[in-house]
MARVEXMI-228825 format. One record per residue (C-alpha): x, y, z. Coordinates in steps of 0.25 Angstrom, whole numbers, plus 5000, padded with zeros to 4 digits. Example, Ala and Ser with C-alpha at 12.3 -4.5 7.8 and 13.67 -1.06 7.14 Angstrom:
residues 2
+------+------+------+
|    x |    y |    z |
+------+------+------+
| 5049 | 4982 | 5031 |
| 5055 | 4996 | 5029 |
+------+------+------+
//
This chain:
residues 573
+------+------+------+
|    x |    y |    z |
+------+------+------+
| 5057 | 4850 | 5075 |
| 5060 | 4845 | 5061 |
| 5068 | 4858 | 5058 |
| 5075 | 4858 | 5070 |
| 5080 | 4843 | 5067 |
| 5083 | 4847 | 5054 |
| 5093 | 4860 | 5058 |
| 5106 | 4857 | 5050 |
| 5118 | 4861 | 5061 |
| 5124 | 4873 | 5057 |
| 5136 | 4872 | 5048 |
| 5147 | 4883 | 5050 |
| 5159 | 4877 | 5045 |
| 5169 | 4885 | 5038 |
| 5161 | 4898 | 5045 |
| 5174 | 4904 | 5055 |
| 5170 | 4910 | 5068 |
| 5154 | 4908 | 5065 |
| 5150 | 4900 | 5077 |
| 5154 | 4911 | 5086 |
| 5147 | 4921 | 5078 |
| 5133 | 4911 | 5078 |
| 5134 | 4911 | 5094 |
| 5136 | 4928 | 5095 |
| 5125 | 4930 | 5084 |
| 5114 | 4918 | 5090 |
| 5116 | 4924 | 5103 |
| 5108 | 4939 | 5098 |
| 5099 | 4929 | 5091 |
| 5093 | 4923 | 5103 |
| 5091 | 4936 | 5110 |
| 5078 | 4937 | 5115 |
| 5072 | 4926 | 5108 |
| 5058 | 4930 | 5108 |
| 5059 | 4943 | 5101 |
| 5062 | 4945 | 5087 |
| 5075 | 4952 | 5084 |
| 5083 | 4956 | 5075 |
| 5099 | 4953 | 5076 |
| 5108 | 4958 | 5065 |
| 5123 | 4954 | 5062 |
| 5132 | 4965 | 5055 |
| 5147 | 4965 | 5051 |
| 5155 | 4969 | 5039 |
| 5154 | 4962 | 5023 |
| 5159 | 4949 | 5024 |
| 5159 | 4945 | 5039 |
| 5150 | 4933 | 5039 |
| 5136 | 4940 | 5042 |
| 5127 | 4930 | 5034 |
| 5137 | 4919 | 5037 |
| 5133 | 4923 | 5052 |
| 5118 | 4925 | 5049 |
| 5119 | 4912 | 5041 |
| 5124 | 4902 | 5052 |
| 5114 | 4908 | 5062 |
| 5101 | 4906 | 5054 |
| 5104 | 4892 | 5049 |
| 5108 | 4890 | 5065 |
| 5094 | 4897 | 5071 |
| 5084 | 4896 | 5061 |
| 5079 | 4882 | 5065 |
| 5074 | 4890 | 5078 |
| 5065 | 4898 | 5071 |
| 5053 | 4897 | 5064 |
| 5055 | 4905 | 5052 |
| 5070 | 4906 | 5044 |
| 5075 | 4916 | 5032 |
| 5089 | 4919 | 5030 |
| 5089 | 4930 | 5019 |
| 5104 | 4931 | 5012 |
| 5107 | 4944 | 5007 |
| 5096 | 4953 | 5010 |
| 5101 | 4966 | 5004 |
| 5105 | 4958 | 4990 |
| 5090 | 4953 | 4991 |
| 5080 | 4963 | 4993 |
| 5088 | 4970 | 4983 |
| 5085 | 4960 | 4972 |
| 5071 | 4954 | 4976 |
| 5057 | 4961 | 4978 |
| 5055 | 4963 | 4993 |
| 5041 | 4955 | 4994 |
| 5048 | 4944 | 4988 |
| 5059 | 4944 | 4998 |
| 5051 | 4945 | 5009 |
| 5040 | 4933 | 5004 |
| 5054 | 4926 | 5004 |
| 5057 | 4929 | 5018 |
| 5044 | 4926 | 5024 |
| 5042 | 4913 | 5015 |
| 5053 | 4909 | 5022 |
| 5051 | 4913 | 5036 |
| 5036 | 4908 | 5037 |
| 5039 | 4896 | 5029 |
| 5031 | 4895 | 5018 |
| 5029 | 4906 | 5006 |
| 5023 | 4919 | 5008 |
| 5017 | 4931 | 5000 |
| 5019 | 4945 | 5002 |
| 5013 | 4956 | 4994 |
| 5018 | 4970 | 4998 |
| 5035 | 4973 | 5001 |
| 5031 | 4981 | 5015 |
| 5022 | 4973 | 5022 |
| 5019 | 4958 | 5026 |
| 5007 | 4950 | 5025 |
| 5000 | 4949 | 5038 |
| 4999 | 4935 | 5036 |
| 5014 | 4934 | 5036 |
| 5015 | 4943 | 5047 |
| 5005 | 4934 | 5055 |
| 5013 | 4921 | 5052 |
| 5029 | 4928 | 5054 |
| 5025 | 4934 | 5069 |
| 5024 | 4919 | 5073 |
| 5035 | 4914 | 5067 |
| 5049 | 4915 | 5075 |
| 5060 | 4918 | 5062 |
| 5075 | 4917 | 5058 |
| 5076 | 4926 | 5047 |
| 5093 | 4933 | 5044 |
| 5092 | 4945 | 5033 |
| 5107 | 4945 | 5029 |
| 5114 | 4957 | 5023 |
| 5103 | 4967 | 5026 |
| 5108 | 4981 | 5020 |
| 5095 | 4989 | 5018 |
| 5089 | 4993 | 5034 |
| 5075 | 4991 | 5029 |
| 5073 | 4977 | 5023 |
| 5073 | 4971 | 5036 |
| 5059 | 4978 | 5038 |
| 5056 | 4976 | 5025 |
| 5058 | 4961 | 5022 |
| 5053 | 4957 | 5037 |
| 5043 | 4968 | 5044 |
| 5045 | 4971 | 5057 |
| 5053 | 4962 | 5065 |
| 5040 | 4959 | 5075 |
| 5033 | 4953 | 5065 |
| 5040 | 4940 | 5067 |
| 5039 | 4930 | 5077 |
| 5045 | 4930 | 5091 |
| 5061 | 4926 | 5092 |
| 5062 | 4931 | 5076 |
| 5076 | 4933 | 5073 |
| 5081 | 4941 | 5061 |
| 5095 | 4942 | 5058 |
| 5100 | 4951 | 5049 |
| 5115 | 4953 | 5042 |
| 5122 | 4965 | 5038 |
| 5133 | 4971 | 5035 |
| 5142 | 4984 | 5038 |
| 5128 | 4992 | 5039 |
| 5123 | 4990 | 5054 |
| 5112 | 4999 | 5052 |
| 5104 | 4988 | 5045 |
| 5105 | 4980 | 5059 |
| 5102 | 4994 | 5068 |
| 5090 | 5000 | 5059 |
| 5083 | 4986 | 5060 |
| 5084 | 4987 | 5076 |
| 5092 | 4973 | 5076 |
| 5092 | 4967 | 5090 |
| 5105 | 4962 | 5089 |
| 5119 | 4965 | 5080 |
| 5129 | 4955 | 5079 |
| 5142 | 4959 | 5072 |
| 5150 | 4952 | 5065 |
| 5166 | 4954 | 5066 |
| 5177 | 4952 | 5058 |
| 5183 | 4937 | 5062 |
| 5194 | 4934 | 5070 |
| 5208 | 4931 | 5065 |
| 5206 | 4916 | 5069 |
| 5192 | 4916 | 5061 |
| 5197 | 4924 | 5049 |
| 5209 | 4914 | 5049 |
| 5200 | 4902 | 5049 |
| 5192 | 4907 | 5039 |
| 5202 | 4911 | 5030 |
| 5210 | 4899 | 5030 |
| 5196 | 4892 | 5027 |
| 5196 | 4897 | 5015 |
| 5208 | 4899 | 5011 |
| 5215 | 4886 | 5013 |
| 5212 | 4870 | 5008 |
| 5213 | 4859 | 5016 |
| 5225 | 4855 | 5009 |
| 5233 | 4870 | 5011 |
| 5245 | 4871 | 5019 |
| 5236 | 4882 | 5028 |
| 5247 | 4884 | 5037 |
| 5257 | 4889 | 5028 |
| 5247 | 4903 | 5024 |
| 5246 | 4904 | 5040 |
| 5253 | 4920 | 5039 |
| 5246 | 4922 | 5026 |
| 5231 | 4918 | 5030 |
| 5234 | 4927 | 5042 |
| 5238 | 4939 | 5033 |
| 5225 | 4938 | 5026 |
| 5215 | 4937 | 5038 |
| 5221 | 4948 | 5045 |
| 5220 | 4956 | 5031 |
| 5204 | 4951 | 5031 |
| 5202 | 4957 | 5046 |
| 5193 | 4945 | 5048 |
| 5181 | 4948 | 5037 |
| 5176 | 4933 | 5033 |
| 5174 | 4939 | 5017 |
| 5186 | 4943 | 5016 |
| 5195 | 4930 | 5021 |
| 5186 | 4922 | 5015 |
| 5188 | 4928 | 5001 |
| 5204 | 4929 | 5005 |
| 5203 | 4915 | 5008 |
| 5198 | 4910 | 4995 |
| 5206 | 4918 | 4987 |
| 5219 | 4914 | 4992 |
| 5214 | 4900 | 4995 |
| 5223 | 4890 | 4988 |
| 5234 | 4902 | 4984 |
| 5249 | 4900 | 4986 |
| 5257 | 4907 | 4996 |
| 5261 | 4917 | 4985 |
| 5247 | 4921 | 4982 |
| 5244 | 4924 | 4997 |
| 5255 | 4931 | 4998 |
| 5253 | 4940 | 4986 |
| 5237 | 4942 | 4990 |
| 5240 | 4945 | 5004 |
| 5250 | 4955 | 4999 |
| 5240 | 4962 | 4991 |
| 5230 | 4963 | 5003 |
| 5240 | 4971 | 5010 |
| 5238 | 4985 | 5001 |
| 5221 | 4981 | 5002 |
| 5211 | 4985 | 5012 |
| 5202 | 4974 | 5014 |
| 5192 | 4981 | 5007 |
| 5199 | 4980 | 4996 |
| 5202 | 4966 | 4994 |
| 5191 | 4964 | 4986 |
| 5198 | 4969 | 4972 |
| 5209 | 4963 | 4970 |
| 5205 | 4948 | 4977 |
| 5191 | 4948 | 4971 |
| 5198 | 4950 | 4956 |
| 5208 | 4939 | 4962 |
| 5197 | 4927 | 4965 |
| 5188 | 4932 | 4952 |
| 5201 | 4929 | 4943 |
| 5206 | 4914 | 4949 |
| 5209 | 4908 | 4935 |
| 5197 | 4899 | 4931 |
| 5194 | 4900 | 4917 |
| 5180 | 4896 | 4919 |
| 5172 | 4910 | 4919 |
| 5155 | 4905 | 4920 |
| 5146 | 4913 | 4928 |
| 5145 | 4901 | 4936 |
| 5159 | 4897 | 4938 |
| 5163 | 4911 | 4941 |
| 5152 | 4911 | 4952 |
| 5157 | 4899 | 4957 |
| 5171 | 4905 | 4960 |
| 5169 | 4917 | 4967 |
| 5159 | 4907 | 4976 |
| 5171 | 4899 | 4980 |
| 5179 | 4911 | 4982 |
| 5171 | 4916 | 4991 |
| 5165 | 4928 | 4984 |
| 5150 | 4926 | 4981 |
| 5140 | 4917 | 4986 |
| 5128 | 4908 | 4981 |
| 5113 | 4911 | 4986 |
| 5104 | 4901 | 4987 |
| 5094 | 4908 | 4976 |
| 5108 | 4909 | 4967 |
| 5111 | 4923 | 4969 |
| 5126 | 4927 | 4968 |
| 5129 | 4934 | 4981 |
| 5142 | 4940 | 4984 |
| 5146 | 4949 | 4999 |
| 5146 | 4963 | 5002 |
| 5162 | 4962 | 5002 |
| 5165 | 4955 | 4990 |
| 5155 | 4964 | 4981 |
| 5161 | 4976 | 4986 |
| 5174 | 4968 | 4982 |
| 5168 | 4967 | 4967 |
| 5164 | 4980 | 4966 |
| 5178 | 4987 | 4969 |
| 5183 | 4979 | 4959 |
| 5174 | 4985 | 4949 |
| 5175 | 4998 | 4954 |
| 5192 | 4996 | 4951 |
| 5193 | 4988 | 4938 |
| 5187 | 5000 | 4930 |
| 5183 | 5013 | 4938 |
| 5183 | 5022 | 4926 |
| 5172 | 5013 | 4921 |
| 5166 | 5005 | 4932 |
| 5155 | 4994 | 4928 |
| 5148 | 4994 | 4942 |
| 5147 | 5005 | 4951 |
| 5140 | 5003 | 4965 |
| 5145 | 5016 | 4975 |
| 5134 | 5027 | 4974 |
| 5145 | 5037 | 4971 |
| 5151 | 5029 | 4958 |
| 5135 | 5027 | 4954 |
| 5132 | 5042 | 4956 |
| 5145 | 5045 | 4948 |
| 5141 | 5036 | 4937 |
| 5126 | 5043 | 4935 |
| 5130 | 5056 | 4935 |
| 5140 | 5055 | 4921 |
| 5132 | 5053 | 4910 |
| 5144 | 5047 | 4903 |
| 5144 | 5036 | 4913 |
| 5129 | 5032 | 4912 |
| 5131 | 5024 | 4899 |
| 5139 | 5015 | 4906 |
| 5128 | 5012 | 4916 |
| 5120 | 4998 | 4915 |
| 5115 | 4997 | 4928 |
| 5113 | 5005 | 4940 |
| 5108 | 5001 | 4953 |
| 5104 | 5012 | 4964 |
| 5096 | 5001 | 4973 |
| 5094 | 5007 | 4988 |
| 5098 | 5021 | 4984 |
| 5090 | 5027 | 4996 |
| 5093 | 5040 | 4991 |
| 5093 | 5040 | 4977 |
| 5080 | 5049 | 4972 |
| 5083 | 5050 | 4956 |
| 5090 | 5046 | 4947 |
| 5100 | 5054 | 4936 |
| 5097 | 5054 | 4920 |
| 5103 | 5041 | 4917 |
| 5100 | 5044 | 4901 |
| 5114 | 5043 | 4897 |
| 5113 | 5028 | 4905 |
| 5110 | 5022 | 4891 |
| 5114 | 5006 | 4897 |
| 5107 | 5007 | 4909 |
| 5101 | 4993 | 4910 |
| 5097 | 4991 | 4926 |
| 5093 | 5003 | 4935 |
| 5091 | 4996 | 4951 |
| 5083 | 5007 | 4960 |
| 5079 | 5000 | 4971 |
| 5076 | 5002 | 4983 |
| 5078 | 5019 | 4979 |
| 5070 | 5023 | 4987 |
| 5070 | 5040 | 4988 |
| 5071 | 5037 | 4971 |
| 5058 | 5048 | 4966 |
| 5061 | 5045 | 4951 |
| 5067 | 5037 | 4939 |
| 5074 | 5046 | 4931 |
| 5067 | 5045 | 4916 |
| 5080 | 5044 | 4909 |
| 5079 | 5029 | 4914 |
| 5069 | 5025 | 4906 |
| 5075 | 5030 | 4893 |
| 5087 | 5019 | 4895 |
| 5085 | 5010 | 4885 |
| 5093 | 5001 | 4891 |
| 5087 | 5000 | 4905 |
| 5081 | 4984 | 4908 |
| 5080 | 4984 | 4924 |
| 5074 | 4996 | 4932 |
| 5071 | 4992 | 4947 |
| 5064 | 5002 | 4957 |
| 5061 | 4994 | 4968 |
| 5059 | 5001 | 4981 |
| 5060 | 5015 | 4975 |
| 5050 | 5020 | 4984 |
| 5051 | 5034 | 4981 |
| 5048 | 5033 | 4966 |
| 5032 | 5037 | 4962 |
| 5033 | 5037 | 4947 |
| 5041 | 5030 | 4934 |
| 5035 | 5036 | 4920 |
| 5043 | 5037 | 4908 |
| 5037 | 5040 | 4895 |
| 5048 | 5031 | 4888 |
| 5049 | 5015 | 4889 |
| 5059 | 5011 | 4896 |
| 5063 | 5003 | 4883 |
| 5073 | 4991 | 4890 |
| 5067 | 4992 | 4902 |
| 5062 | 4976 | 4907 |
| 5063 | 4976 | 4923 |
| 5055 | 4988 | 4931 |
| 5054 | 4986 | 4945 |
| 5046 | 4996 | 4955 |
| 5042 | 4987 | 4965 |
| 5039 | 4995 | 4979 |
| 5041 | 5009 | 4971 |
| 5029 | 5012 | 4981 |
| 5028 | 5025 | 4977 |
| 5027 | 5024 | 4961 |
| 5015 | 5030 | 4957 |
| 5017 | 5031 | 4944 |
| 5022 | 5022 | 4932 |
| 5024 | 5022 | 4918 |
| 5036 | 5015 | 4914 |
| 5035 | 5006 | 4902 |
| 5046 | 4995 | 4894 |
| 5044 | 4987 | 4883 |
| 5054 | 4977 | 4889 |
| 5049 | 4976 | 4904 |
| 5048 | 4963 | 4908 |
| 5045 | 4964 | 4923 |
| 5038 | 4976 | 4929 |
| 5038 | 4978 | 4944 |
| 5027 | 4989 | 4952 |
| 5026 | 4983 | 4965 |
| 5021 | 4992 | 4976 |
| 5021 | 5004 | 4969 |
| 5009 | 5015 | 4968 |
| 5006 | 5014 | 4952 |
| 4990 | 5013 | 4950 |
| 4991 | 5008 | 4934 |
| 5001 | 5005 | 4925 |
| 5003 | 5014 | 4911 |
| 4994 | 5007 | 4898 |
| 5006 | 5005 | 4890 |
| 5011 | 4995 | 4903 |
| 5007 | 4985 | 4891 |
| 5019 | 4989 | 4881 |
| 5026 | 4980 | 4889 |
| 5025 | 4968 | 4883 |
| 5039 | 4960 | 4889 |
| 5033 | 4961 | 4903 |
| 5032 | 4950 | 4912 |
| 5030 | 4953 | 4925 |
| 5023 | 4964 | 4932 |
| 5022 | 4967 | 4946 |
| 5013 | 4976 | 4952 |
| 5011 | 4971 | 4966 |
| 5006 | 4980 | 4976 |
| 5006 | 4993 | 4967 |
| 4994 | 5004 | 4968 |
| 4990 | 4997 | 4955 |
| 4975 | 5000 | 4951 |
| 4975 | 4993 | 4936 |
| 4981 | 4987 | 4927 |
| 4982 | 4991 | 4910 |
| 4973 | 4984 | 4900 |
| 4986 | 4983 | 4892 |
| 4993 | 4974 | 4903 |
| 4987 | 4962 | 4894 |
| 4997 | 4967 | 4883 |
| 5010 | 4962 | 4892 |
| 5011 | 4949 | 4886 |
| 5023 | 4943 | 4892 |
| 5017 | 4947 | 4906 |
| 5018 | 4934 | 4914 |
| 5018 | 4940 | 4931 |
| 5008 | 4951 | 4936 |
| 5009 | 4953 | 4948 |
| 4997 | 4962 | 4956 |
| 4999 | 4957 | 4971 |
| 4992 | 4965 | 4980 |
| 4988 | 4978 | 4969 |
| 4977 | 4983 | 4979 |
| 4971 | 4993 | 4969 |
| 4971 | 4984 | 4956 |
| 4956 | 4982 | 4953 |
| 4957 | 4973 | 4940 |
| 4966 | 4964 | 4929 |
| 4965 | 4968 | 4914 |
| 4967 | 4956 | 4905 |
| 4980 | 4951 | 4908 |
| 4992 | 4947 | 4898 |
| 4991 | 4933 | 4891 |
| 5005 | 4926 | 4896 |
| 5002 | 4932 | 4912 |
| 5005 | 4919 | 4921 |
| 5004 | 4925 | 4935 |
| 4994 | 4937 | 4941 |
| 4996 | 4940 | 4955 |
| 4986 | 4949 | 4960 |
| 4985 | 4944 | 4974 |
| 4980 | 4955 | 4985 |
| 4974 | 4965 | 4974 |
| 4963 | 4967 | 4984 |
| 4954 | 4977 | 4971 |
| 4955 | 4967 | 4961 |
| 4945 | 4963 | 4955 |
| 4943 | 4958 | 4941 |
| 4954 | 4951 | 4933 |
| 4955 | 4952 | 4918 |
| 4956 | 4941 | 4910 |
| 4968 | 4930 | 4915 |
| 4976 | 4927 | 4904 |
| 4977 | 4909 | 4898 |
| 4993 | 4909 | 4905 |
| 4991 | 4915 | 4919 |
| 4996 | 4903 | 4928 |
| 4996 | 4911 | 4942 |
| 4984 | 4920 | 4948 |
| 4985 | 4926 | 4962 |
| 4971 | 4934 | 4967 |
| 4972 | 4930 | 4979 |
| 4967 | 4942 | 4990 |
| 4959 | 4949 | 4978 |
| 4948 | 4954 | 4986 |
| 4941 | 4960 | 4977 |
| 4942 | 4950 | 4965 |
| 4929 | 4945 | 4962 |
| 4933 | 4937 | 4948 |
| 4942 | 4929 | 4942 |
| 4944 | 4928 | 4927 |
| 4944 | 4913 | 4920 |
| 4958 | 4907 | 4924 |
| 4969 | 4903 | 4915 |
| 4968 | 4888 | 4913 |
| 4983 | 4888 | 4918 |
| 4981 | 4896 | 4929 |
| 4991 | 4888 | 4941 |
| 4989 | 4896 | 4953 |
| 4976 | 4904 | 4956 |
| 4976 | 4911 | 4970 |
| 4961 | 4915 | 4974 |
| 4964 | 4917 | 4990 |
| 4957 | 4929 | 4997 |
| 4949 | 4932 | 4985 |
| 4938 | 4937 | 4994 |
| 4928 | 4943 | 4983 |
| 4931 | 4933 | 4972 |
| 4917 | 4926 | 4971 |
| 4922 | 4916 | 4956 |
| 4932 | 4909 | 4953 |
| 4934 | 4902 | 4938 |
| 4936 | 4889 | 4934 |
| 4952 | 4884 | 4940 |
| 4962 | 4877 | 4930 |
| 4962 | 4865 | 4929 |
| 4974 | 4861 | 4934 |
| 4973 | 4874 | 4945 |
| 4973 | 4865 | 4957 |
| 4973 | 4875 | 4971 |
| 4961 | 4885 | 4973 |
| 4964 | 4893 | 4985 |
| 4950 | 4900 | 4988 |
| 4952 | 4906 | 5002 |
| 4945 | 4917 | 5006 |
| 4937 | 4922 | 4995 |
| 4925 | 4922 | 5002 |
| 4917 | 4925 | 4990 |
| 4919 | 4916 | 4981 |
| 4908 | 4907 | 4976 |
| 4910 | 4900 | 4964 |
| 4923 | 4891 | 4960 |
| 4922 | 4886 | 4945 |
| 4926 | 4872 | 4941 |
| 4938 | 4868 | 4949 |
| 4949 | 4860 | 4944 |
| 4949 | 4845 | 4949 |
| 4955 | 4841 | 4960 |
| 4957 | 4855 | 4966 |
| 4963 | 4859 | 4978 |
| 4953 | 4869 | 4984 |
| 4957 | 4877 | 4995 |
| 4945 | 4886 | 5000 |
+------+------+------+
//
């Protein structure tokens, strides 16, 4: 009742043509309310898809029990770990924070609470026909009268290959629409409006209705003299609308302001319409106007390009060795048929090599771990991969992420330099005795893995501060561990069962679900969080902190001596 007095009206001013659009769009929504379905809405770049999907969940999502609006789906599970996106999603949906330990499946728990629970979740710009079932699970796992709603664009078979119930389609606006918006934009208060009547006319009929592309329009010839106008317009005539991009984009980039910060910079192409803000800070920038970027690349020096993103130009590239010196970075993310990879020897500058998501990719060519220069090597998702060895240290090398390589077998890859060190979900039963050269590590993650032990040498990585071990079924015991560790996680190792000793700066200890753990070592006088809960064999427990003030003892049934507790505790039992 609180939240339904609390429901803001819904505020679409400034949004031509949308109330229409609301009405078409709610009316698939409400479709069989007791079922859970699935309603999609598609169009081309720039036609007002997640201004659409926008409007509708702030409109319905006081009628349901659960609500997430995830912006930018594709830009997202690109750059973050799926288990993180997903612990986000449901933390959001069931209302307070949630684990989850494996990328393929959810915890039954979840699964329990989500089937009772009616949701409002939109998934806007889905590009890959899989992340749906991935991020989410089968669509009956939630609870009756579910709606999701995903956006996307040019590519319907997103919408077709998910089975979507409903397919609303967004087309280009009317002359009358396109007009009001344009003039929104284009025109002050103060503007004598009426005088540019035959001009703004010329340029909605040369936009053919797309909201991008009078928007953009709008703000580039917003406050301009009749002169201006005419001379833009003039130039339109000899341009496909494809094509406006180059010259106009140059134009708003170059308005005359001397001040050229990062920030201010920002803030310009904000007002002018071509990026957007996120709420976590991230630059985000449209399909069309990227494409827009890119072309202008592509012109200002094709003999030499600085950035190449067409498959033909990237496969040009690789195969002339006079061209590979030039290369810095290189990313072949979602390559879905990409199996190998050229000598890239001759690379000598290569700095960032992005793989993800490659997932017929069988091998790393060895002549990648020769470039001294190479920082950044991500994986993620080559499912197809069983081994990476190299005989050589990767000298530069400080980021190594193999996260849901569920086939690697096999792995022997060292660095000096690394820093953080991703195995996640991947088959490797130990880890090579020199793993302790690398003594700038700090951060190693290993959840999930076939892992069966650890090296003694693991002590020697004295800037370690995360291990992470989260539900490594096969991992028996914990050699002494380095002396600046803060945080081990070893949640859900079901073989556990000794720990070596803790080091004086651990702060964090997760054991919880440890079946098999029996012990636990004396505890760091600074230890802050100590997570014991379905510790089912665990029949001791050390004396707590002092200033530790939370025990959480549930479910270890065997337990039979508590050391001195800190006073006053909060026990829960």
């Amino acid at each position: 009742m609180l939240t339904k007095l609390a429901e803001p009206p819904i505020n679409s001013k400034g949004l031509v043509g949308i109330s229409e659009k609301i009405v078409d769009t709610e009316s698939l929504i409400r479709k069989e309310p007791k079922d859970t379905r699935l309603v999609g809405i598609w169009g081309m770049g720039g036609i007002g898809k997640t201004t659409l999907a926008e409007e509708i969940f702030n409109k319905l999502r006081f009628e349901y029990e659960g609500c997430c609006f995830l912006a930018n789906e594709r830009e997202q599970s690109s750059r973050r770990e799926l288990i993180s996106l997903k612990e986000e999603i449901f933390s959001k949906l069931l209302g307070n924070v949630v684990k989850i330990d494996t990328p393929n499946s959810l915890p039954h728990e979840i699964i329990r609470r989500i089937r009772r629970v009616k949701i409002l979740f939109v998934l806007d710009d889905v590009n890959n026909p899989d992340h749906l079932e991935k991020l989410l699970g089968p669509l009956h796992n939630f609870g009756s009268g579910s709606r999701i709603i995903v956006t996307k664009t040019r590519d319907e078979q997103v919408l077709t290959a998910n089975k979507a119930d409903e397919i609303y389609q967004l087309r280009e606006f009317s002359f009358d629409n396109a007009l009001e918006l344009f003039s929104l934009n284009a025109f002050n208060q103060s503007d004598h409006q009426r005088d540019y009547d035959v001009l703004s006319e010329r340029v909605v009929t040369y936009a053919k209705g797309v909201p991008l592309v009078l928007k953009v329009l709008g703000h580039l010839l917003c406050g301009k003299n009749k002169e201006v106008w005419e001379s833009e317009l003039d130039k339109l005539k000899n341009m496909p609308l494809t094509k406006v991009n180059v010259s106009h984009l140059k134009s708003l980039l170059k308005d005359g302001e001397r001040d050229n910060s990062v920030i201010v910079g920002l803030e310009r192409l904000k007002d002018k319409a071509l990026i957007t803000f996120s709420e976590d800070n991230f630059v985000c920038m449209h399909d069309s106007i990227q494409e827009m970027a890119w072309e202008i690349v592509g012109r200002e020096n094709p003999k030499k390009p600085t950035w190449l993103w067409d498959p033909d130009d990237i496969c040009e590239e690789l195969q002339n060795d006079k061209n590979l010196v030039n290369i810095k970075e290189l990313d072949l993310s979602y390559s879905k048929m990409l199996k190998e990879l050229p000598d890239l020897s001759k690379a000598t500058n290569f700095e960032v090599l992005l793989l993800m998501g490659c997932s017929m990719l069988t091998s790393v060519h060895p002549s990648i771990f020769s470039l001294g220069k190479l920082e950044k090597l991500n994986l993620l998702y080559c499912e197809s991969l069983t081994t990476l060895t190299s005989d050589s240290h990767a000298c530069n090398l400080s980021y190594l992420n193999l996260d849901c390589c569920k086939n690697l077998t096999k792995f022997s890859l060292m660095s000096e330099n690394m820093k953080e060190l991703i195995l996640g979900s991947t088959k490797i039963k130990t880890l090579p005795s020199s793993f302790g050269h690398q003594s700038k590590l700090k951060w190693l993650d290993i959840y999930g893995s076939d892992i069966e032990r650890l090296p003694s040498s693991l002590n020697n990585l004295t800037q370690l501060l995360y291990i992470y071990l989260r539900s490594c079924k096969e991992l028996q015991t914990i050699p002494e561990l380095p002396l600046l560790l803060e945080t081990l996680d070893t949640q859900g190792c079901t073989s556990l069962q000794t720990i070596g000793k803790l080091p004086p700066s651990l702060k964090t200890l997760y054991v919880h679900y440890c079946i098999s753990l029996q012990t636990l070592p004396e505890l760091p006088r600074f230890l802050e969080t100590l997570c014991i809960q379905g510790c089912k064999s665990l029949q001791t427990l050390p004396e707590l902190p002092h200033f530790h003030e939370t025990l959480n003892t549930q479910d270890c049934k065997s337990l039979q001596t508590l050391s001195k507790l800190p006073q006053p505790p909060s026990l829960k039992l």
